[in-house]
C-alpha positions as CSV (number, residue, x, y, z in Angstrom):
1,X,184.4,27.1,-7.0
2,X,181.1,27.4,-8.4
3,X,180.8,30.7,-11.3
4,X,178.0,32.9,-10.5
5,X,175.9,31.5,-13.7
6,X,176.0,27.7,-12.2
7,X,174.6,29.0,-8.7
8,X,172.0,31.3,-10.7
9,X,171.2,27.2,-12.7
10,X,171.7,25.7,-9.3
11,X,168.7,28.6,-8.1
12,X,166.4,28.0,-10.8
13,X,166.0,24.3,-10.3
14,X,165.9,25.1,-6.7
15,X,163.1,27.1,-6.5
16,X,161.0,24.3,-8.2
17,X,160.1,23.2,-4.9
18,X,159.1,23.7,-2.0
19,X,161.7,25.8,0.5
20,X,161.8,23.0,2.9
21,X,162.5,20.4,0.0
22,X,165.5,22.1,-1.4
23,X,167.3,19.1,-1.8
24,X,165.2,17.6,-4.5
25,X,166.9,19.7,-6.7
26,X,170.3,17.5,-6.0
27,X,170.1,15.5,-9.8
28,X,169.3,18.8,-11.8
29,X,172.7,20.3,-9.7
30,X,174.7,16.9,-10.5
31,X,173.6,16.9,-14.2
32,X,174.6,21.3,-14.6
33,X,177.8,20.0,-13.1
34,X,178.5,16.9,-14.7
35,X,177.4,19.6,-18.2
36,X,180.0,22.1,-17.2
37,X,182.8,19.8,-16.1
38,X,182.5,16.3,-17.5
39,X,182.5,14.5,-14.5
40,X,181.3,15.0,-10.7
41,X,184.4,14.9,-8.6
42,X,184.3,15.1,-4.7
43,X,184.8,18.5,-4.7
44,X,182.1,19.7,-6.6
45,X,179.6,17.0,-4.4
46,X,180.1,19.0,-1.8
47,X,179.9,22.4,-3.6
48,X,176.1,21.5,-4.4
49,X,175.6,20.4,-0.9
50,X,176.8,23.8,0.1
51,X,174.3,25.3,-2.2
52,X,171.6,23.2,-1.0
53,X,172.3,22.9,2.0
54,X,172.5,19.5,2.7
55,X,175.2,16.7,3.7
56,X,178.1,15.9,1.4
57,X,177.3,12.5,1.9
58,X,173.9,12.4,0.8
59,X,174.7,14.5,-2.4
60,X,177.5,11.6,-2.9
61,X,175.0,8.9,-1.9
62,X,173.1,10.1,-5.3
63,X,175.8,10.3,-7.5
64,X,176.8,6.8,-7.0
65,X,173.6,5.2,-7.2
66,X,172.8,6.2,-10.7
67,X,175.4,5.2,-13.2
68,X,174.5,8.5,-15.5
69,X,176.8,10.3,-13.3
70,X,180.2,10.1,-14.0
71,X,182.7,10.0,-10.8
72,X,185.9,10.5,-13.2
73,X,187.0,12.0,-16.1
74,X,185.6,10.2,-19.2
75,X,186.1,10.2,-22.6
76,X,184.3,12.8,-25.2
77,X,182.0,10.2,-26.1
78,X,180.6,7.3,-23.2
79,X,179.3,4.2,-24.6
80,X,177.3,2.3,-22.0
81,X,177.1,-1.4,-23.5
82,X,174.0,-3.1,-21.7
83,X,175.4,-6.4,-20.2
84,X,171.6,-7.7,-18.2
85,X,171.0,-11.0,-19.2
86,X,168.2,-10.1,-22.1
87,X,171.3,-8.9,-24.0
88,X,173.8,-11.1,-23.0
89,X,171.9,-13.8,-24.8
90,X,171.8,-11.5,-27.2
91,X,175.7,-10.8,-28.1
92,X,175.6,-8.5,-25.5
93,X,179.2,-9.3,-24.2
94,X,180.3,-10.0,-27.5
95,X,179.4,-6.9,-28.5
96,X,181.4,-5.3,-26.0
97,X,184.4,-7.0,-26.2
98,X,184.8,-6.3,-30.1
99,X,183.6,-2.2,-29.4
100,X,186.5,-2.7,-26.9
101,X,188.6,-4.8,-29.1
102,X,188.4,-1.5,-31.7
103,X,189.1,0.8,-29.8
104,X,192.1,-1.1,-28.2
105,X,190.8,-0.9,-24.5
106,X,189.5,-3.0,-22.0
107,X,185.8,-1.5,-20.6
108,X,185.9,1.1,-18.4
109,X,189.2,2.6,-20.1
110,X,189.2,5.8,-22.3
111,X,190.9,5.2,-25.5
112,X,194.2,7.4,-25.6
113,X,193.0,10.3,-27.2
114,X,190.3,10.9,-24.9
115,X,187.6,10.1,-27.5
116,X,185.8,7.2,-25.9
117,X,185.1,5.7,-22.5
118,X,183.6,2.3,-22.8
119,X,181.3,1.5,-19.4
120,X,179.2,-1.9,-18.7
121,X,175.3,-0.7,-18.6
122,X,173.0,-1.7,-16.8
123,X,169.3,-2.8,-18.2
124,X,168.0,0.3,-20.5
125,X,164.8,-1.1,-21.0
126,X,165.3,-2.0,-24.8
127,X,165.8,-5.7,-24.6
128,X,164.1,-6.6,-27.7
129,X,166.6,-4.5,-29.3
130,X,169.6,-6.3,-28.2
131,X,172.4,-5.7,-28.1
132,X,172.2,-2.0,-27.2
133,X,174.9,0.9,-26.1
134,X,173.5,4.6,-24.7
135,X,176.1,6.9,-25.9
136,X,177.1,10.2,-23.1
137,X,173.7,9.3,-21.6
138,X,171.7,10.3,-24.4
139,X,171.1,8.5,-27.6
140,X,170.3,5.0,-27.7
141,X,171.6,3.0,-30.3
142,X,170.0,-0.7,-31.2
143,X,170.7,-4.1,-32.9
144,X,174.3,-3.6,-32.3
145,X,176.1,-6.4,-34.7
146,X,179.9,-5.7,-35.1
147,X,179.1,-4.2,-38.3
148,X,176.8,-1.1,-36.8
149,X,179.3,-0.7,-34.0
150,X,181.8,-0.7,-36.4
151,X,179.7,2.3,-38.1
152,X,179.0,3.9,-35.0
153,X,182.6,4.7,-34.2
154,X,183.6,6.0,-37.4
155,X,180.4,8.4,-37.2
156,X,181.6,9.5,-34.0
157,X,184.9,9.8,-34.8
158,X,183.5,12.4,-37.6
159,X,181.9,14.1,-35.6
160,X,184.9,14.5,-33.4
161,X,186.9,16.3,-36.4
């Protein structure tokens, strides 16, 4: 059930448009919840449609077509590991399996203290950077060898303490 502080959010990014376009607001309602509760579950699609005013369906249509929004619990800290070509020929995969291999998960597991979630990515527009991971949707991180992943976990681990 939505608390009276997400629907006033909810409002706010409503009322940037026009009253008959009240559903472009449906990504700034996915990202409060996705904020709030980690993840977007089926429920809480069809709260914002409720809000909206729109179909469930077509508030679940968005949340599956961009990858930022997570459909299931995930770990404190999501790694997205680009696997497009451009990276792949750039240790791309091999840069996933040993972030994988570190953790002790396979990707698209959460390591079993809820610390990381390890997703495939999709092109993030950095290919000269290659390899390159987007940590909780957020931070890009570049040049990934195994010894700045190796880095990158134990700065995230720290800043899990």
């Amino acid at each position: 059930m939505l608390s009276e502080q997400t629907k006033a959010r909810f409002d706010r990014e409503i009322a940037k448009y026009p009253a008959d376009q009240r559903q472009s607001a449906v990504m700034a309602c996915l990202t409060i919840i996705q904020e709030e509760r980690g993840w977007v579950s089926p429920e809480s699609e069809q709260e914002i449609a409720d809000h909206i005013g729109m179909p469930a369906i077509a508030v679940h249509e968005v949340t599956t077509f961009y990858n930022m929004y997570n459909q299931q619990p995930v770990g404190r800290f999501k790694v997205n590991v680009c696997t497009n070509l451009p990276c792949q020929l750039r240790d791309g995969q091999k840069a996933l399996e040993h972030l994988c291999h570190k953790l002790g998960i396979e990707a698209g597991g959460t390591t079993a203290d809820g610390l990381f979630t390890v997703q495939y990515g999709e092109c993030m527009g950095a290919c000269a950077d290659a390899p390159v991971m987007l940590v909780n949707d957020q931070q890009m991180v570049s040049f990934m060898s195994e010894e700045r992943i190796d880095d990158l976990v134990d700065t995230l681990k720290s800043q899990a303490r």
